[in-house]
N, C-alpha and C positions, 0 to 999 in steps of 0.2 A: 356048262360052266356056271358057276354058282359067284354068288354074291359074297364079299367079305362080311363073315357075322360075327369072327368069334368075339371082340370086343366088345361090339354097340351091343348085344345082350345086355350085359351089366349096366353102360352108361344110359343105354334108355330106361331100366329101373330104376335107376336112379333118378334121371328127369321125372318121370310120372310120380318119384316117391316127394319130391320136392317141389314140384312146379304146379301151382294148382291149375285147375281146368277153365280156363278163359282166355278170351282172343288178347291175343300181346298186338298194343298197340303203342309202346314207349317209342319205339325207332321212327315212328312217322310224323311226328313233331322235335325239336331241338329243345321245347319248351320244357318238354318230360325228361327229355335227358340228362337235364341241368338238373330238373327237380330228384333225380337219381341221385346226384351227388349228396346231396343230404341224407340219403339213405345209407350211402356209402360210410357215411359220417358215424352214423347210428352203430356200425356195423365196427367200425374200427373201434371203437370206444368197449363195443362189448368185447371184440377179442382180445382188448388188454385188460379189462378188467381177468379172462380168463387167463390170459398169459400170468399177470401177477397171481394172481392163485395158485397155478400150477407150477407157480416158480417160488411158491412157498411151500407149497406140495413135497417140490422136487431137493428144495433145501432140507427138510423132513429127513427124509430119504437119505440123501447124502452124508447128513447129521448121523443114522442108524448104521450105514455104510461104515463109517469111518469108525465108529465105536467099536462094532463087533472086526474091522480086520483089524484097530491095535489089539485088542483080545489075542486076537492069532499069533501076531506077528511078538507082541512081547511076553504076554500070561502064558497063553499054552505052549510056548515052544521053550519057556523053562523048565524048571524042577519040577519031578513029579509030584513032590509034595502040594502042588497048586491043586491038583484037583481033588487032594487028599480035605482041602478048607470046605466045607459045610456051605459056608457065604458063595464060592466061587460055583460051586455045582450046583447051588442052588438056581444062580442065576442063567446058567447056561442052561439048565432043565426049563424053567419059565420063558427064555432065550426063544428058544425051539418050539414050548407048546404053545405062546401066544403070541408073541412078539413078531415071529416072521408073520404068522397068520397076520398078524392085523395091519401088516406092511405089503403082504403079496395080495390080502383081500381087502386093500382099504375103498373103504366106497365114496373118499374125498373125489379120487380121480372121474368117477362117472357123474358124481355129484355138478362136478365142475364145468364138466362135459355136458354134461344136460341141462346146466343152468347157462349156459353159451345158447344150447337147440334153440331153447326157450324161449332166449330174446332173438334169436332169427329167423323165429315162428313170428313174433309179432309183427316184423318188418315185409313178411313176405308176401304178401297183398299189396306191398307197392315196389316190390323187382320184379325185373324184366322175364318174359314167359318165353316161353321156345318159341314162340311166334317171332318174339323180339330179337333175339340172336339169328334166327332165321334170316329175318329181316334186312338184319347189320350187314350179313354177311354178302348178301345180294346188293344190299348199296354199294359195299367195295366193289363187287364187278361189275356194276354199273358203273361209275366211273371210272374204271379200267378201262372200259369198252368206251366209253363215248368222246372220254379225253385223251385214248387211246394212252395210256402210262404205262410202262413197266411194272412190273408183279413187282419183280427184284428192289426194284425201285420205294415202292409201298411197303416191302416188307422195312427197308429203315429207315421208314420214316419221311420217303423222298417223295415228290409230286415230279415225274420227270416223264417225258417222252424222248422215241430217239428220233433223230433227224438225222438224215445221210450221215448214219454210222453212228451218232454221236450225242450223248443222255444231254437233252436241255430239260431247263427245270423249266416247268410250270408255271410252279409256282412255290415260293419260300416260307413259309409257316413261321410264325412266332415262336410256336409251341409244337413238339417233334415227337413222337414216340417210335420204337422199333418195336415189327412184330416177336413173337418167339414161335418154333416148331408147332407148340398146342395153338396158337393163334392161324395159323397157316393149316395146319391140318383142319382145323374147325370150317374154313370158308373152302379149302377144295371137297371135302366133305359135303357141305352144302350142294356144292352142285354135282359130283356124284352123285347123290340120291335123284337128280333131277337127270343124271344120263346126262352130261353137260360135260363132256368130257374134255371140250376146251380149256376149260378154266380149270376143271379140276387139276388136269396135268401140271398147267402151271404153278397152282399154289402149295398141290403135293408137292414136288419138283422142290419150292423151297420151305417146306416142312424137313422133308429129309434132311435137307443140306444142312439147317439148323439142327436138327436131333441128332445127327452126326457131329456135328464139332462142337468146340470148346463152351461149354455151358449148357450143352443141349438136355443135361438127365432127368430123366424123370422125377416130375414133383409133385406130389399131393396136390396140387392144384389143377392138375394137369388132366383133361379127360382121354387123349392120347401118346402112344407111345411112338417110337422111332418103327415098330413091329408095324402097328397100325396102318401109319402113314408109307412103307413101305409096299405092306397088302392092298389099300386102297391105291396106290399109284401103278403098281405093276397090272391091274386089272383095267385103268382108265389108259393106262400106252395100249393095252392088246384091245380096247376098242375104236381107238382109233389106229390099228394097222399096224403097231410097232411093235410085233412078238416078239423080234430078236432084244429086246430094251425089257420089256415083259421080264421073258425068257432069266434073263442079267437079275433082275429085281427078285423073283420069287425064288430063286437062287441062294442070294443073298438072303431072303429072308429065313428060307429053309434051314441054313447055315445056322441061323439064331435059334430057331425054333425048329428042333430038328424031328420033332413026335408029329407036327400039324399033316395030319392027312391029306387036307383037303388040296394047301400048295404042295405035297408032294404031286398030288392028280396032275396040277397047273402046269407043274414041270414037266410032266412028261407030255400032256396035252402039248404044252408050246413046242418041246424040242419035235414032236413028230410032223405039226404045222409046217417048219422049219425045214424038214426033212423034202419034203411035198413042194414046197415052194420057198424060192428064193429070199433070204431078207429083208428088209428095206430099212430103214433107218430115218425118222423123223424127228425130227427137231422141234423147239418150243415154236421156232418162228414160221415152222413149216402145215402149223395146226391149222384148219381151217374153223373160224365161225361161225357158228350156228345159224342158219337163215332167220329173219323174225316173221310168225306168220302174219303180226298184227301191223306190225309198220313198215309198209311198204317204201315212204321215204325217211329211213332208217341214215343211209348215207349223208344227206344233205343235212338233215336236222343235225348229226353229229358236227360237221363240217361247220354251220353256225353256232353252235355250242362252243367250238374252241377255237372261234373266230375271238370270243369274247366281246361281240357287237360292233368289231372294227370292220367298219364295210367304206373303204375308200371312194368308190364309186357314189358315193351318196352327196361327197362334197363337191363333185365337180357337176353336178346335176345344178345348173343356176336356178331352176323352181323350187328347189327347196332352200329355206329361207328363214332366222331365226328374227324375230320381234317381240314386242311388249304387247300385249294381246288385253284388249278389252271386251273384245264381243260386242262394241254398242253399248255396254251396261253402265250406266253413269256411278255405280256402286266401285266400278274395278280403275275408273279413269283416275285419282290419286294414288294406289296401287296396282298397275295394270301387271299382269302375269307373263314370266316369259316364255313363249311356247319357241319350239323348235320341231320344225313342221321336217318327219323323217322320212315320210313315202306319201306319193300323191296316190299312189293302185297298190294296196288299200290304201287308204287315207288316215297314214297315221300321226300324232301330232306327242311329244311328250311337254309336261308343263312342269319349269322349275322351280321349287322350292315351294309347291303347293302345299306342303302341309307342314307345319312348325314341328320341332322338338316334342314340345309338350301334347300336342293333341294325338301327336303317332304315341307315345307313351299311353296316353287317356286312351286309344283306342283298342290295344293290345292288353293293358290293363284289365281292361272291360271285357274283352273275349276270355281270361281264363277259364273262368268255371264252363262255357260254353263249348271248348273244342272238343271236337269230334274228328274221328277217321273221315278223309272227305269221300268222298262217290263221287260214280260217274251214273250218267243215264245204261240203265238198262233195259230198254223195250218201255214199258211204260211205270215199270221202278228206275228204284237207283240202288247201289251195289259199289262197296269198294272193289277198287284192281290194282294191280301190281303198276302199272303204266299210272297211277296217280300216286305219289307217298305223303302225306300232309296230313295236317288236322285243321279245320275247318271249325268257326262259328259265325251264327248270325245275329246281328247287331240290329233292335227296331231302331227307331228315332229315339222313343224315349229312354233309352239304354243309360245313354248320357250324351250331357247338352253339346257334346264336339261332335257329334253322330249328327246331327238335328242343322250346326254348322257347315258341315262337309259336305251333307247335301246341296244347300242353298248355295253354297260356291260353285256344284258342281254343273248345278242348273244356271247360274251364270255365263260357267266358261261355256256352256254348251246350246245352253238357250233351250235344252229340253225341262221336259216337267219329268223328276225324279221321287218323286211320293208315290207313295204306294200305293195301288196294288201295279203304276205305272212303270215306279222302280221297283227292281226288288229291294230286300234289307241289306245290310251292307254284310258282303261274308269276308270276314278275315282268316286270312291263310297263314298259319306259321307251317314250314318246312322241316321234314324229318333231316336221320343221316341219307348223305346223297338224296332228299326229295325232290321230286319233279314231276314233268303232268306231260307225257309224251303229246305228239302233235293232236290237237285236236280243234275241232270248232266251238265257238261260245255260243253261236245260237242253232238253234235245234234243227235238225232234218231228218225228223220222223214226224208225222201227225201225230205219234201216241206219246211224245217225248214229255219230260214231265214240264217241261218250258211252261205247255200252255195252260196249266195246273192252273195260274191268277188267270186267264181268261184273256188275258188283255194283250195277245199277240204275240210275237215273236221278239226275242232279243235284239232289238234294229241297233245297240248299240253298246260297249262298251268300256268303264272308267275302271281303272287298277292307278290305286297308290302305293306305291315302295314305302314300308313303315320304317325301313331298317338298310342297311348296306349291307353287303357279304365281300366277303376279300377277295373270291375267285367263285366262279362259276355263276350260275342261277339266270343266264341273260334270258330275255321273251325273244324266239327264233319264230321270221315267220316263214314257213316254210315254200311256198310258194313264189312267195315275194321275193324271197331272198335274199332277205337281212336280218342284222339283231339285235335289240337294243339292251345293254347290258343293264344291272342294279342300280342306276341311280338315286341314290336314300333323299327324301321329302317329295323327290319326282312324282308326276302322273300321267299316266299313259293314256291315249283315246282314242281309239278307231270305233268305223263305222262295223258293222256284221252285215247288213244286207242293205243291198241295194235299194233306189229310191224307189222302184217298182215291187219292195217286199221279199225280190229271187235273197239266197242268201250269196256272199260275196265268197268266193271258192281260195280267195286268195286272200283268207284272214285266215287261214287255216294257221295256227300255232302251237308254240309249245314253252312249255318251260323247265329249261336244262337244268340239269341235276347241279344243287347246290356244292361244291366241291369244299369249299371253307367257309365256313360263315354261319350266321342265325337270319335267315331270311323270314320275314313278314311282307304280308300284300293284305292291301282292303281291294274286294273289287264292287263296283256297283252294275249292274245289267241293267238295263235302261229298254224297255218294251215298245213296241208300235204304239198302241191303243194309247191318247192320252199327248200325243204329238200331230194334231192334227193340223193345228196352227202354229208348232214351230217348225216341225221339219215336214214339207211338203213331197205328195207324193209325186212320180212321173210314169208313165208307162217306157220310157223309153230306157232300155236294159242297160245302157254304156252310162248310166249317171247314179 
C-alpha cells in the first residue's frame, strides 16, 4: 500500500519555491502573531494596488473587445462595397498584423504580475515558514485533545464539548471564524504525515463534508482539493481498521478520477481484504487515542486543565486561609499584600495584585527584542520540544528600573535573597497559539542539569507573575497535588521546589495548560539554595 502523492508533489515545490529555509518560530509566541497582522497589512495594499492595475489592464481589453465586435456586428455584415474602402481594409490588415499581437502578447499583464512577486518578495522574511503552519496546526489538536472539543465544533468556530449526549460550549469567543475544506484538510494532513490517524480521520471527515457542499470549490487559494482530502481519508480509515468506509471512499474517488492507477490497486486491494474477512465499521467516536510515550500523567493533567482551577475541596480545607500578608517587613505594613494560601503540600501561596498595570506593561515591553523559542533541559544542554510552545526572554536588573523593583518586593514577600547569581534574571514568557509547558519540575533532577550552570545550588524555589489575563485556558495544574490555579492578571504565584533538607518536593510537579483564548504573559524568577543560608534554614528532617 502506498502513500497518497499525487498532489503534494506540486504543493511541496511550491513550499520549497517560497518559503525560505529557516526554523519557523511565529506560532510559539501570540506576540509574533499579532506582529503578522501588519504584514498581512503590507500585503493587501499590494494586491490592490495590482488588482487596480489589472483592472485597467482589463478595461483596455474590453475597450479593444467591444471595438472590433461592432466592426463585425455593423461594418462587415453590410454592403460589400465596405471592404471595397482603402480606409476600411486598411485597418483590418494593421487590425490582425499588430493589434491583436500586441493584445494577446501584451507584457502589462506579467509586468503587473511581477511587480505583485516583487513586493511579496520583500515581505517574506517576516511570514510564517512550514514550521509555522505545522505548528498551528498541532495546537489545534492539542486543544482538541486536552479540552476534549469537537472537531465539528472547531470547524465553526465553536469551543464545545459533549456531555451526556449534548455540545456544551466552553467557552464563547468575542470574535469567531469558520474553518473551510483547504483549512480542515491542512490540519488532518498534518498529522497523517505523523501516522496520527486519530485526528486525521476526523479533520479529513470534515474537509470532505465541506468540499462537498455548497461553497466548497476549488479556489486559487486553496492547496487542496475534495480529490485530495478524499485520498488522504480513505487511506487513514484503512489504518485504523475501517476497509469497508476505505473501500466506499476510494470508490468514490475513482468515480472522479477515473485514469488514477494507483486507487484503482486500493480498490481492489480493500474489496479482496473484505472478501477474507468480515467488515467492521468504525465510527469518529469509536477511534482510539494515541498513547503518549512522554506523559505518563497525560489523564489528570488534562482533567485540571478543564477544571479551569476550580477545585472545590480547597474551600472546605479550614488551613487554608486568605490575609493581608507582610512577612515582618516594616516596608509592606502600610501596604501589606494579599496572599491567599492554595495548598499547604506543596506550599503554595498566590499574591494579589502584586504587580500594577504599568510595570507588567514596562516588563513585556522590555522583553521584545529578547524572545526566543523557550527550551527545556536536555542532558546537560538545552533544546526546544514540542511539550514546551512559547518564547522566552531574559531580563537583568538593569534592563529597566521595574526589573530592579520586582525584585526587592519579591525578597520582601519572601524573605529570600533574589540577586544574582542567587536569583536567576527574571525570564518572561509570552505563549504561542495553543502554548503550554506539559507537566514538569522547576528545579533540576539531574547533577548534569544546566540549573547548576550559576554554581549556587538548586532551585529551592519559585515566583511566577501573570503579566496578562487570558479568557479561557492557560491555568498552572499541579499535578500530583491535584489542583489548579487559573490566570489571575497582576497575580503571583510561590511555592517551594525542594524541601528543607535540599530532596526536590515530588509534588511540585506542574504544568501549564494550553492557552485556549487569550495573550498569555508570565515573569518567573527561580530563586537558588546558595545565598539563603540565614533566611531560609535548613533541616535534615524530610517531612518539612
Amino acid at each position: 500500500m502506498m502513500y497518497p502523492t499525487r498532489v503534494y508533489l506540486s504543493w511541496s515545490l511550491l513550499a520549497v519555491a517560497v518559503i525560505p529555509v529557516s526554523l519557523g518560530e511565529m506560532y510559539t509566541s501570540l506576540l509574533n502573531v499579532k506582529q503578522a497582522i501588519g504584514v498581512e497589512r503590507k500585503l493587501i495594499d499590494y494586491l490592490r494596488t495590482y488588482i487596480d492595475h489589472e483592472s485597467e489592464r482589463l478595461e483596455d481589453i474590453k475597450r479593444f473587445y467591444a471595438k472590433v465586435s461592432d466592426l463585425h456586428t455593423e461594418l462587415y455584415q453590410g454592403p460589400a462595397t465596405a471592404m471595397a474602402n482603402p480606409l476600411v481594409a486598411f485597418s483590418l490588415i494593421k487590425r490582425l498584423h499588430s493589434e491583436w499581437l500586441n493584445v494577446v502578447h501584451s507584457n502589462e499583464a506579467l509586468e503587473n504580475t511581477q511587480a505583485l512577486r516583487s513586493s511579496y518578495k520583500e515581505e517574506e522574511g517576516d511570514l510564517p515558514k512550514l514550521e509555522d503552519l505545522q505548528g498551528a496546526a498541532k495546537a489545534l489538536m492539542r486543544l482538541q485533545d486536552v479540552y476534549a472539543l469537537q472537531v465539528a465544533s472547531l470547524v465553526r468556530g465553536r469551543f464545545q464539548r459533549v456531555t451526556n449526549g449534548e455540545p456544551i460550549d466552553v467557552y464563547l469567543p468575542a470574535v469567531s471564524v469558520a474553518l473551510s475544506g483547504d483549512d480542515c484538510f491542512l490540519v488532518g494532513k498534518v498529522a497523517y504525515e505523523q501516522e496520527d490517524y486519530y485526528h486525521s480521520v476526523q479533520w479529513l471527515e470534515e474537509s470532505v463534508r465541506l468540499f462537498r457542499g455548497p461553497g466548497g470549490e476549488w479556489g486559487p487559494e486553496n492547496a487542496g482539493t475534495l480529490e485530495d482530502a478524499l485520498d488522504h481519508l480513505a487511506f487513514s480509515h484503512f489504518k485504523t481498521g475501517n476497509v469497508s468506509y476505505a473501500l466506499s471512499l476510494s470508490q468514490e474517488l475513482l468515480h472522479r478520477d477515473p485514469m488514477n492507477g494507483r486507487v484503482s490497486q486500493n480498490v481492489e486491494k480493500y474489496e479482496k481484504l473484505l472478501l477474507s474477512s468480515p467488515p467492521i465499521s468504525i465510527g469518529v467516536d469509536g477511534l482510539r487515542r494515541p498513547d503518549s510515550d512522554h506523559l505518563r500523567t497525560r489523564d489528570t493533567y488534562e482533567r485540571l486543565c478543564q477544571t479551569k482551577g476550580s477545585q472545590p475541596i480547597q474551600f472546605e480545607n479550614p488551613r487554608l486561609f486568605c490575609d493581608y500578608f507582610t512577612n515582618g517587613n516594616p516596608q509592606l505594613l502600610l501596604l501589606p499584600v494579599r496572599r491567599e494560601v492554595l495548598s499547604l503540600q506543596p506550599y503554595v501561596v498566590l499574591y494579589h495584585n502584586f504587580i500594577t498595570d504599568t510595570e507588567a506593561e514596562d516588563i513585556k515591553r522590555t522583553s521584545h527584542p529578547g524572545l526566543k523559542r523557550s527550551v527545556v533541559a536536555a542532558g546537560e544542554n538545552q533544546a526546544t520540544a514540542e511539550y514546551r510552545i512559547s518564547k522566552s526572554a531574559w531580563l537583568k536588573d538593569s534592563a529597566h528600573s521595574t526589573v530592579g523593583k520586582l525584585d526587592h518586593k519579591i525578597s520582601m514577600l519572601t524573605g529570600l535573597n533574589v540577586k544574582h547569581p542567587f536569583g536567576e534574571h527574571l525570564q518572561v514568557v509570552n505563549y504561542g497559539i495553543g502554548g503550554h509547558y506539559e507537566p514538569h519540575f522547576d528545579h533540576a533532577t539531574s547533577p548534569s542539569s544546566p540549573v547548576f550552570k550559576l554554581k549556587t545550588g538548586n532551585r529551592v524555589a519559585t515566583f511566577m507573575i501573570y503579566l496578562s489575563s487570558v479568557e479561557a485556558g492557560g491555568s498552572t495544574a499541579f499535578i500530583y497535588a491535584n489542583f489548579s490555579v487559573p490566570v489571575v492578571e497582576k497575580a503571583a504565584i510561590f511555592w517551594w521546589n525542594l524541601h528543607r533538607n535540599g530532596q526536590g518536593d515530588a509534588d511540585t510537579l506542574h504544568a501549564g495548560c494550553p492557552v485556549l483564548i487569550g495573550d498569555k504573559w508570565v515573569a518567573n524568577k527561580w530563586i537558588h539554595e546558595h545565598g539563603q543560608e540565614f533566611q531560609h534554614r535548613c533541616s535534615l528532617d524530610p517531612e518539612e
